[in-house]
MARSE-69027 format. One record per residue (C-alpha): residue in one letter; y, x, z. Coordinates in steps of 0.02 Angstrom, whole numbers, plus 32768, in hexadecimal, padded with zeros to 4 digits. Example, Ala and Ser with C-alpha at 12.3 -4.5 7.8 and 13.67 -1.06 7.14 Angstrom:
residues 2
A7F1F82678186 S7FCB82AC8165 
END
This chain:
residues 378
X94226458BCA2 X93B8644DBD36 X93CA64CEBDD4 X933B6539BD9B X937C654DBCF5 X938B65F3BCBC X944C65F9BC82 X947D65BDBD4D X94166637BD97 X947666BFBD1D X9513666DBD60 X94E96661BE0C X94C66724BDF6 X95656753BDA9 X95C866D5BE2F X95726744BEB8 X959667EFBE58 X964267C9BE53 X965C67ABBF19 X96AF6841BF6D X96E76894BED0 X97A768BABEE0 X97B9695BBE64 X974069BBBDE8 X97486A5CBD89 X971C6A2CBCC4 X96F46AB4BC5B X97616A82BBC8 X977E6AC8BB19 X98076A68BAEB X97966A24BA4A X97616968BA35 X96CF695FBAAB X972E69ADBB43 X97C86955BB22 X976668A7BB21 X970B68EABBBB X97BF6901BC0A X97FE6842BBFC X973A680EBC2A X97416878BCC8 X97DE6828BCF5 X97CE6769BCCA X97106762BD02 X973767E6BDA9 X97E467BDBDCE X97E16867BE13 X985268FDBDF1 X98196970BD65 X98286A29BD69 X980B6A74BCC1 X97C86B3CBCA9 X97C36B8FBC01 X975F6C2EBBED X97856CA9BB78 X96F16D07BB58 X971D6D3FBAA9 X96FC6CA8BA4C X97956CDCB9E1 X97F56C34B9F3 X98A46C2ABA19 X98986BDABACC X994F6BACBAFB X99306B0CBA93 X98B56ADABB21 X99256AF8BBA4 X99B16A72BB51 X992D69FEBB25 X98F469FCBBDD X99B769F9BC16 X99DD695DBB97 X9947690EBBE5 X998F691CBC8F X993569AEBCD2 X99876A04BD69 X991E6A89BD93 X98E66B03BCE1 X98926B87BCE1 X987F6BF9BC49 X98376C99BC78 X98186D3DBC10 X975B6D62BC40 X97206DD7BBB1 X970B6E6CBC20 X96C06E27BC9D X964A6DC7BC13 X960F6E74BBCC X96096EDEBC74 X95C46E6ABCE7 X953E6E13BC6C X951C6E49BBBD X95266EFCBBEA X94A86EE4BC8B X942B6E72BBFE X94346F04BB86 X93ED6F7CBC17 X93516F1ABC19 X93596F0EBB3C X93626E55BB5D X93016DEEBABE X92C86D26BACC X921F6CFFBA5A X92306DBFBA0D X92D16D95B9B8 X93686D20BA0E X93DD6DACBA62 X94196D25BAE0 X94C26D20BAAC X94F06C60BAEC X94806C87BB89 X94D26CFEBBC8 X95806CA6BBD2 X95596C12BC26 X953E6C79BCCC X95E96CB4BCCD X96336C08BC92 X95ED6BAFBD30 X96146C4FBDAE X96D86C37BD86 X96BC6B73BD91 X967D6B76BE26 X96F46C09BE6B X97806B89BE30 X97216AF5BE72 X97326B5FBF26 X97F66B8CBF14 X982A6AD8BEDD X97BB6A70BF58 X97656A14BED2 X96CE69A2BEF4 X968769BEBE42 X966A6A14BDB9 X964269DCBD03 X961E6A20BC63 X960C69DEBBB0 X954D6A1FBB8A X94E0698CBB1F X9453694ABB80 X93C869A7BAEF X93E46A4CBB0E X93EB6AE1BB6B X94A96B03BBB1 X94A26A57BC1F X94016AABBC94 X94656B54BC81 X950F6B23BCCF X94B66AB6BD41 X944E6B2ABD88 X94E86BAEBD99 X954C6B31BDF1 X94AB6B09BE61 X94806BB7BE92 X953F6BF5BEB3 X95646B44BF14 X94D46AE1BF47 X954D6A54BF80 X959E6A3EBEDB X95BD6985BE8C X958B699FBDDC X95CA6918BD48 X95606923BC9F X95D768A3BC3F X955A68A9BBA5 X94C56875BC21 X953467F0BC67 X95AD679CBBE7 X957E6735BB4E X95D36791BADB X954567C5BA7A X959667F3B9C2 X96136853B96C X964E6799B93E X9660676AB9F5 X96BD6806BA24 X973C67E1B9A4 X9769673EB9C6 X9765676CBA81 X97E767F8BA61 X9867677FB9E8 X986166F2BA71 X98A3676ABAEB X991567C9BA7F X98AC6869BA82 X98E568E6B9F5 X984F68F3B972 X9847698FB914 X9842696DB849 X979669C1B83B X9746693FB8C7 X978F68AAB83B X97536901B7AA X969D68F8B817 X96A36995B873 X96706A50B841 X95B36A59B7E0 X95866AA9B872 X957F6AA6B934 X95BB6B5CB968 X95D86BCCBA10 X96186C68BA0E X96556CFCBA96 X96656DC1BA8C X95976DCABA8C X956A6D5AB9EA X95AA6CA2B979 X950C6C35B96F X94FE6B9BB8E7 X948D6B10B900 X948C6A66B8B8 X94A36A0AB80E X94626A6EB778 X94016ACEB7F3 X93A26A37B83B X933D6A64B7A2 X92D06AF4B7CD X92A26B00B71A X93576B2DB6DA X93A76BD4B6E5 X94436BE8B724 X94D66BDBB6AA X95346C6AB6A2 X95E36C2CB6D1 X959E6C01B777 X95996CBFB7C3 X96406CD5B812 X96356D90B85F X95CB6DE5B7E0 X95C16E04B72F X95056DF3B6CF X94A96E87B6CC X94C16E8DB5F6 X956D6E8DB60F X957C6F0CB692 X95C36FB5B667 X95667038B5FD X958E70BCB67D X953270C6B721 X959470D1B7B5 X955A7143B84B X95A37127B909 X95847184B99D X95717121BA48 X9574716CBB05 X9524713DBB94 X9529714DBC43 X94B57100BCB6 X94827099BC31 X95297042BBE5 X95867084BB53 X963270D6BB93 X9666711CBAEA X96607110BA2A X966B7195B9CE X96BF71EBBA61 X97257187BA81 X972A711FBB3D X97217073BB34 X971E6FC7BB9B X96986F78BB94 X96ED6ED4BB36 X97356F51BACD X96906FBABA9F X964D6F1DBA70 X96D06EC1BA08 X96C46F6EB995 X96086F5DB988 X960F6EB2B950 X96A56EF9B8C8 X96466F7DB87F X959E6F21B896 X95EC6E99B830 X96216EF4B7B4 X957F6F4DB77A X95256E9CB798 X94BF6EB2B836 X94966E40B8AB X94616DB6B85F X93CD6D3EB890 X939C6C92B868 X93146C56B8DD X92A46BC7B925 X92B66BBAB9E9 X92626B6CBA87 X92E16B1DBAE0 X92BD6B14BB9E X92D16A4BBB8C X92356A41BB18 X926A6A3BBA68 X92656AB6B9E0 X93286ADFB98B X935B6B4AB910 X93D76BB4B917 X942E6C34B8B8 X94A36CCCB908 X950B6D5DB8DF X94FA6DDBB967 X953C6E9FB922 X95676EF0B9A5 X94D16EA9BA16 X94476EE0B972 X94A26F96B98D X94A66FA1BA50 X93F36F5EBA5B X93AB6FF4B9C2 X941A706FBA24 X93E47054BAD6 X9326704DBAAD X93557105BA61 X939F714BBAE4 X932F7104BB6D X92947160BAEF X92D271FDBB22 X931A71C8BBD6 X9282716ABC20 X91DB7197BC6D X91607145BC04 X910F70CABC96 X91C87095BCAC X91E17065BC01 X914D7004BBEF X916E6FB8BC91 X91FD6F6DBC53 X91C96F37BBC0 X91426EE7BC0B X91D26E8ABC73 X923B6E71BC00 X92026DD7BBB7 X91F06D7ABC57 X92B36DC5BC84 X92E96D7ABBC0 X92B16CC8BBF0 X92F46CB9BCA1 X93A16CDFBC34 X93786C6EBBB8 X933B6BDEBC31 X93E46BF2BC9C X93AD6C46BD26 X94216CE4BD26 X94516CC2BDE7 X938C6CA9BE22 X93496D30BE9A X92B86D6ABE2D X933E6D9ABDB3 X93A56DFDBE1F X930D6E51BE54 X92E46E78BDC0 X939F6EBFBD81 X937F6F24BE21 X92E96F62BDDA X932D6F7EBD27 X93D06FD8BD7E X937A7051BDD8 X931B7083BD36 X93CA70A7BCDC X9405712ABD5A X93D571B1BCDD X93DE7168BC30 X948271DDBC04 X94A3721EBB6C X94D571E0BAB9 X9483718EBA0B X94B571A9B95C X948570FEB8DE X94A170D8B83C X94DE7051B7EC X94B3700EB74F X94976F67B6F6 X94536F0CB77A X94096F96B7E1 X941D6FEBB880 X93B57099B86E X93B7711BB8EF X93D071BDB8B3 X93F2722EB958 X93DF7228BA17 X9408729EBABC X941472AEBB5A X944A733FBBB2 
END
């Protein structure tokens, strides 16, 4: 190959990228991908590797990851319980401004990724690491998000994108990456993975890939993992009665909750009366149309609720206002820019408009639907 040829100038590239990296933060799952990512960063690097698992309410066991990263020679884990945070700090501040993408997509991946690279780069800071990395594809949208986090929090920041950099390119390659290094392979990887490609937290489980490449085919059934189908839901309706102060619930049927907590009972109740779900066509900020489907409960119920208690709460130019705003506020969430100034001014906008939404909303729940059936606000 001559010096122009494209394959040197890659290498040339990655030789340079590599220069002056001593340690990086991964954010690793403990699964296949992150686990190959592990041994990559380390052969390809030869730099120390700090690993950080979120818990976000995913619902995985994560003390698997943390001896997976230890067997690997990790020195430095971190596995960190961030579901209150997740809800306060994020999902609760999105549902203030009744946060949809294209009229539908509730954002529930979006709005993780924020957090995800805050505590990388917070660990990046108290470990002295050079780099970050992260296992996001090179098609779609969470490689832009995390990038743009880690940008805007740490301008400085080394980032490695091993699926923009390596040549392993297949599930194939993966695998016989992992059994030449002695990397444990999970049975379901061998048997050629799950049918689907899934993320989940407290907020919403999404499904893409597969069957669903299809746009044509419905969902089977056995895919859904949080909610029943609407036909089996029960034959009683269910009513619940949410608070709010300032905008944010504090209590279910009068009872106080966390905010991880209000939520993790939404998405139980939701579930079991079969709302939430969606199975939808998206614009991905990289230029390519996916489908996706998702199971978000107890984000269908806070979204009905809040529009109900902000009809009774809000002067009418301020309502309009922000849903005038709104859509413009969904993308910059969608499109990874959480941590840009225009959305902080515009949370600051959206904030100031919740002072007085106080008060509480009764729904019902049945087959499917989320029906308000009573408002106040005292």
């Amino acid at each position: 190959m001559g010096a122009g040829d494209p394959q040197d100038r890659c290498a040339d590239r990655l030789t340079d990228m590599q220069n002056g990296i001593n340690k990086a933060v991964l954010a690793y799952s403990g699964g296949l991908d992150t686990s190959v990512i592990l041994k990559w960063l380390q052969d390809t690097y030869k730099c120390e590797v700090v690993t950080f698992t979120a818990d976000i309410g995913q619902g995985e066991e994560l003390e698997p990851a943390r001896a997976k990263a230890k067997a690997a020679g990790v020195k430095q884990i971190y596995v960190d319980d961030l579901r209150e945070e997740f809800v306060r700090d994020f999902v609760y501040p999105m549902f203030r401004a009744n946060a949809i993408y294209e009229g539908e997509y509730l954002l529930g991946t979006s709005i993780a990724r924020p957090l995800i690279a805050k505590r990388q780069i917070d660990i990046a800071r108290e470990t002295h690491a050079d780099a970050v990395s992260h296992g996001a594809t090179g098609k779609g949208n969470d490689q832009v998000r995390f990038e743009l986090g880690y940008y805007a929090l740490e301008p400085d920041i080394r980032v490695i994108a091993p699926w923009r950099e390596w040549d392993l390119t297949s599930r194939e390659k993966l695998l016989e990456y992992a059994e030449k290094h002695g990397i444990p392979i999970e049975m379901k990887h061998k048997a050629g993975g799950s049918p689907y490609s899934m993320d989940a937290n407290l907020l919403h489980i999404s499904f893409e890939g597969r069957a669903l490449e299809d746009p044509a085919l419905e969902p089977e059934e056995d895919m859904w993992r949080w909610t029943v189908s609407p036909e089996k839901a029960p034959d009683a309706a269910e009513y619940l009665e949410l608070e709010y102060a300032r905008g944010d619930i504090v209590a279910l049927n009068g009872k106080p909750m966390t905010p991880a907590r209000t939520l993790t009972e939404l998405n139980r109740v939701g579930g079991k009366h079969g709302v939430g779900r969606l199975d939808l066509v998206e614009n991905r900020y990289v230029g390519m149309k996916s489908r996706g489907c998702y199971e978000t409960p107890g984000g269908t119920i806070m979204l009905k609720a809040h529009r109900a208690i902000e009809s009774i709460c809000l002067d009418r130019e301020v309502a309009h206002l922000k849903d005038d705003l709104m859509p413009r506020y969904a993308s910059l969430i969608y499109n990874g820019y959480w941590w840009s100034p225009e959305r902080t001014m515009l949370q600051t906008m959206i904030d100031a408009s919740q002072v007085g939404v106080n008060g509480w909303v009764r729904v019902k729940l049945y087959k499917g639907n989320v029906i308000v059936v009573g408002r106040d606000s005292k």
